[in-house]
KOLGU-4560 file (N, C-alpha, C; in nm, 3 decimals, padded with zeros to 5 digits):
<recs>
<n_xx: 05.664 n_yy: 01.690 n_zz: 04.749 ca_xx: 05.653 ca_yy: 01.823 ca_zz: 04.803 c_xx: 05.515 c_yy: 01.877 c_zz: 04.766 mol: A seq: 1 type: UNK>
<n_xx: 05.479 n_yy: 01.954 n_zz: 04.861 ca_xx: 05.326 ca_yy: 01.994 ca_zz: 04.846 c_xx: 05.305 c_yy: 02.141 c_zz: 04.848 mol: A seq: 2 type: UNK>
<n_xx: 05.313 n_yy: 02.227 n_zz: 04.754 ca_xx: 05.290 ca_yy: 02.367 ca_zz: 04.769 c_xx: 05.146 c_yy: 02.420 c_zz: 04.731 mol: A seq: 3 type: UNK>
<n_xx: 05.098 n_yy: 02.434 n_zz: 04.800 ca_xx: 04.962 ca_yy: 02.504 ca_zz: 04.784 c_xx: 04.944 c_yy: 02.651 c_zz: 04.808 mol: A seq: 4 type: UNK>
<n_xx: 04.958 n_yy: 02.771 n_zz: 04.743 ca_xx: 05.029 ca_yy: 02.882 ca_zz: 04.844 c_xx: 04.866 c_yy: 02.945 c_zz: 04.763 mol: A seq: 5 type: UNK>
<n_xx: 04.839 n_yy: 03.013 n_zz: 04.895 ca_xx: 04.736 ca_yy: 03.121 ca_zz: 04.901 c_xx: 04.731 c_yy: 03.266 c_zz: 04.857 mol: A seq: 6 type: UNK>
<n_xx: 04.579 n_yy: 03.325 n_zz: 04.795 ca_xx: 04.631 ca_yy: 03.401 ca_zz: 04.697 c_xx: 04.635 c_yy: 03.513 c_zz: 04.751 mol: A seq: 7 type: UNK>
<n_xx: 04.669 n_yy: 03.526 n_zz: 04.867 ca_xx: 04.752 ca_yy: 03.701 ca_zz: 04.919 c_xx: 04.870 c_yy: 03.674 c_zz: 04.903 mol: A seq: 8 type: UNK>
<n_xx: 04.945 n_yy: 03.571 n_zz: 04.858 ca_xx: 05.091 ca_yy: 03.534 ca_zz: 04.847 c_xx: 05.120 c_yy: 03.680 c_zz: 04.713 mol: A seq: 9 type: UNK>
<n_xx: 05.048 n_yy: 03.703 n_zz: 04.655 ca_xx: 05.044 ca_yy: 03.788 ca_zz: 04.507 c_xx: 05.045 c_yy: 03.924 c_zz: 04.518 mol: A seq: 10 type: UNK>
<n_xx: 05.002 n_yy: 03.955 n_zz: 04.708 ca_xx: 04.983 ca_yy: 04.088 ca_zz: 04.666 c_xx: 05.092 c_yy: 04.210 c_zz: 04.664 mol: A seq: 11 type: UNK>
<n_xx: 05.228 n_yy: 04.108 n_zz: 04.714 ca_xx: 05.337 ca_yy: 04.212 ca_zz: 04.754 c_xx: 05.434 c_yy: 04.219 c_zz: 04.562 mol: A seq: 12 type: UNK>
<n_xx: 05.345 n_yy: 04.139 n_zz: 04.534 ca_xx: 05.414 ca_yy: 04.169 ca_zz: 04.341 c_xx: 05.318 c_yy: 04.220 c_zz: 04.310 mol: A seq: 13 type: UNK>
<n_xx: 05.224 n_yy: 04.236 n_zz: 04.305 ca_xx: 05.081 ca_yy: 04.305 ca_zz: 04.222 c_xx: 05.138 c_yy: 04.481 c_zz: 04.293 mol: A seq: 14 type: UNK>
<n_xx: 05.181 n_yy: 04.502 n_zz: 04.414 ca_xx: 05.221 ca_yy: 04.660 ca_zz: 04.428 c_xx: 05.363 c_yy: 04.694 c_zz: 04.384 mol: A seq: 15 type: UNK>
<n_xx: 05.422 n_yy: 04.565 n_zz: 04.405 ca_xx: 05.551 ca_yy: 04.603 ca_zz: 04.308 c_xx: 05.570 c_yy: 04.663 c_zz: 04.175 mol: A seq: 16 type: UNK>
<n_xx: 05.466 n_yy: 04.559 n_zz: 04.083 ca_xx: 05.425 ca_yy: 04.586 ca_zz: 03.973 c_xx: 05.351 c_yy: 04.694 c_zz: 03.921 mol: A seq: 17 type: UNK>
<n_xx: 05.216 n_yy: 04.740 n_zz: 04.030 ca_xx: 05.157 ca_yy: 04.859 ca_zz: 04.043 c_xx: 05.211 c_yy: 04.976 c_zz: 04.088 mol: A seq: 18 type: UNK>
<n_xx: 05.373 n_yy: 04.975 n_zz: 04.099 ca_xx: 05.418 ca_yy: 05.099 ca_zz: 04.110 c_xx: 05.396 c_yy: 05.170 c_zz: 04.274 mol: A seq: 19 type: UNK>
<n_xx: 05.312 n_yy: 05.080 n_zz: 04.353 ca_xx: 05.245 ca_yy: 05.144 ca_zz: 04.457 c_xx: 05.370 c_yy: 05.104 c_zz: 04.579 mol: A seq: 20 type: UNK>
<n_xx: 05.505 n_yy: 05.100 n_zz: 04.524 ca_xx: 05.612 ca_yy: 05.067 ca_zz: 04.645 c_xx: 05.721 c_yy: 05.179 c_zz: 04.677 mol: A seq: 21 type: UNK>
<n_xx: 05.696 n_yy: 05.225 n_zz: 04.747 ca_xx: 05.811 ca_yy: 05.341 ca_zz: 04.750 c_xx: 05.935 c_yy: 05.342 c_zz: 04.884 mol: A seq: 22 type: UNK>
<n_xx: 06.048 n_yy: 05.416 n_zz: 04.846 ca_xx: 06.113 ca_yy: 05.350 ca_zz: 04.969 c_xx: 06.199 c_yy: 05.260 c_zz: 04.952 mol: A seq: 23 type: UNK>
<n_xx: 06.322 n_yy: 05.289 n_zz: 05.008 ca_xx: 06.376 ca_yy: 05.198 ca_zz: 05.028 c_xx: 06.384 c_yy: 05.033 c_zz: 05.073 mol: A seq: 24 type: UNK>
<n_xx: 06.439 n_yy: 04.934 n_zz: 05.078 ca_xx: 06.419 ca_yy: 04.826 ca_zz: 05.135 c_xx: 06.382 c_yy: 04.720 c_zz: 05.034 mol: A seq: 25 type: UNK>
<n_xx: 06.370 n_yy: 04.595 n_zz: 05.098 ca_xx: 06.336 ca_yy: 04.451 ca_zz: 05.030 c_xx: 06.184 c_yy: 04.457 c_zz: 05.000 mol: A seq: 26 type: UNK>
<n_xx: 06.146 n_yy: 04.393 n_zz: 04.937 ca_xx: 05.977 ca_yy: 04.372 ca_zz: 04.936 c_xx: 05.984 c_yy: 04.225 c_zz: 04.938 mol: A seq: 27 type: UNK>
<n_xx: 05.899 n_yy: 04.130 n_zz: 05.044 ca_xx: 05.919 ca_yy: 03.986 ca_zz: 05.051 c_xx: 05.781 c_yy: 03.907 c_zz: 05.046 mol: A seq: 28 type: UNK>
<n_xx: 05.754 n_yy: 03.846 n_zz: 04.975 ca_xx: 05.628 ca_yy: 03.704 ca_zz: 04.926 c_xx: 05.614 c_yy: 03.638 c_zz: 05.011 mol: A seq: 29 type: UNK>
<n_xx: 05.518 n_yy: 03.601 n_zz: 05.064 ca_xx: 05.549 ca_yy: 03.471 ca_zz: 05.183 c_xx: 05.475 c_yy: 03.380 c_zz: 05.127 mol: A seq: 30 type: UNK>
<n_xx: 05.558 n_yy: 03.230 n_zz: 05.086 ca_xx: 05.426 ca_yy: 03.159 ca_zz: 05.028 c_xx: 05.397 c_yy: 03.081 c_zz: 05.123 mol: A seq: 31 type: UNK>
<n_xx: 05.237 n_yy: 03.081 n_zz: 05.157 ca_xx: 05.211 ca_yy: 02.987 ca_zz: 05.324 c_xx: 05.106 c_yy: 02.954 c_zz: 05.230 mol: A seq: 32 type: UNK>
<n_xx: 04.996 n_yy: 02.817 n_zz: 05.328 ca_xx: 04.935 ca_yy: 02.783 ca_zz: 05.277 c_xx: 04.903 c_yy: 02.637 c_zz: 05.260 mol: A seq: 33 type: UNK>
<n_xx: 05.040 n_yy: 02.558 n_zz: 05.324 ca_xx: 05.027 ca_yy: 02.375 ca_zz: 05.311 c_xx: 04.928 c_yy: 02.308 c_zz: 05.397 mol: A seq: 34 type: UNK>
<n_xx: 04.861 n_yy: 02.430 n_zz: 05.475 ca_xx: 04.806 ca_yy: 02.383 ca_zz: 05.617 c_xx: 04.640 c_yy: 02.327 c_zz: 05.523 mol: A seq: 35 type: UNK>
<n_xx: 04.620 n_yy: 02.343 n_zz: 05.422 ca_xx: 04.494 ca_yy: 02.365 ca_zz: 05.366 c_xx: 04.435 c_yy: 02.219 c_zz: 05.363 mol: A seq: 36 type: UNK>
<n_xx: 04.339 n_yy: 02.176 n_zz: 05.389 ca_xx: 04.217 ca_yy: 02.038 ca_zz: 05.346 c_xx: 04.265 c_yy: 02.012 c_zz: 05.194 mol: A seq: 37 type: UNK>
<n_xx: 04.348 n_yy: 01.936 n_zz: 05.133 ca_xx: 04.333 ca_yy: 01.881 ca_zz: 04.993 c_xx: 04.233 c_yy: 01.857 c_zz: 04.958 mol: A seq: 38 type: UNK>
<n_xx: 04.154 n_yy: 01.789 n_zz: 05.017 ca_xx: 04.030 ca_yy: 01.737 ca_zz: 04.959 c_xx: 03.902 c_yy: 01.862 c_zz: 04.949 mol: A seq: 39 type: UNK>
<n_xx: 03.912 n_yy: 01.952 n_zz: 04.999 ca_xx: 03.839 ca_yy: 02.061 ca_zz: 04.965 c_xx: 03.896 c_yy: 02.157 c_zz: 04.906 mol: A seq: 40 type: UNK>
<n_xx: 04.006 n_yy: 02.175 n_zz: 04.892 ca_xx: 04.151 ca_yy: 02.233 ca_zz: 04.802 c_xx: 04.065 c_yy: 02.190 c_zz: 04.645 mol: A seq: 41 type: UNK>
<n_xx: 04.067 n_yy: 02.068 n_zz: 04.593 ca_xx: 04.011 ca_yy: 02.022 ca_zz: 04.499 c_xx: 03.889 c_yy: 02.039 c_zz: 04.453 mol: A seq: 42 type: UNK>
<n_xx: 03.785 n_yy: 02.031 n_zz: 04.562 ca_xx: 03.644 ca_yy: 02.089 ca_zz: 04.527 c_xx: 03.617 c_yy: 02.220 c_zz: 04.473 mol: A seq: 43 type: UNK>
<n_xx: 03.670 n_yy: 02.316 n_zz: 04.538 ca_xx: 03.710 ca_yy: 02.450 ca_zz: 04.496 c_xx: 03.752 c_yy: 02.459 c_zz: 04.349 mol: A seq: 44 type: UNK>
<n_xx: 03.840 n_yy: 02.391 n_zz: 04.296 ca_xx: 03.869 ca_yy: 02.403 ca_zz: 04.201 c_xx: 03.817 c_yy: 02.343 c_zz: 04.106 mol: A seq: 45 type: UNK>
<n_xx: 03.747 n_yy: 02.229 n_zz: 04.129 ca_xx: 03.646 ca_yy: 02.187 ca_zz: 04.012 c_xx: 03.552 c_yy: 02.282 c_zz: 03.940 mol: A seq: 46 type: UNK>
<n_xx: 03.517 n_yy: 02.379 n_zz: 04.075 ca_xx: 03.372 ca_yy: 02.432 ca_zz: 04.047 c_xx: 03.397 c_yy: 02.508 c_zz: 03.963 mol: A seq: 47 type: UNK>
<n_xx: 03.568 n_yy: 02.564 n_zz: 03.909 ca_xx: 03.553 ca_yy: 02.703 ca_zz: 03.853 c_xx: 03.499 c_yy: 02.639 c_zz: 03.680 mol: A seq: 48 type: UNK>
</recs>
């Protein structure tokens, strides 16, 4: 299995967490993101 999930996947917990949710209802994550180049997936991450 290959999950690579992108980092706007974070932002519907970062306002959860920030208090910035008001209102009724679900708040939902979408983790997308498998569509990505591995091999440049990896480069990216060397550099940090």
């Amino acid at each position: 299995m290959r999950i690579i999930a992108e980092g706007a996947g974070a932002l519907p917990l970062a306002a959860v967490l920030a208090g910035k949710v008001t209102g009724p209802g679900p708040v939902v994550c979408i983790v997308s993101g498998g569509n990505v180049d591995l091999k440049k997936f990896c480069e990216l991450i060397d550099q940090t």
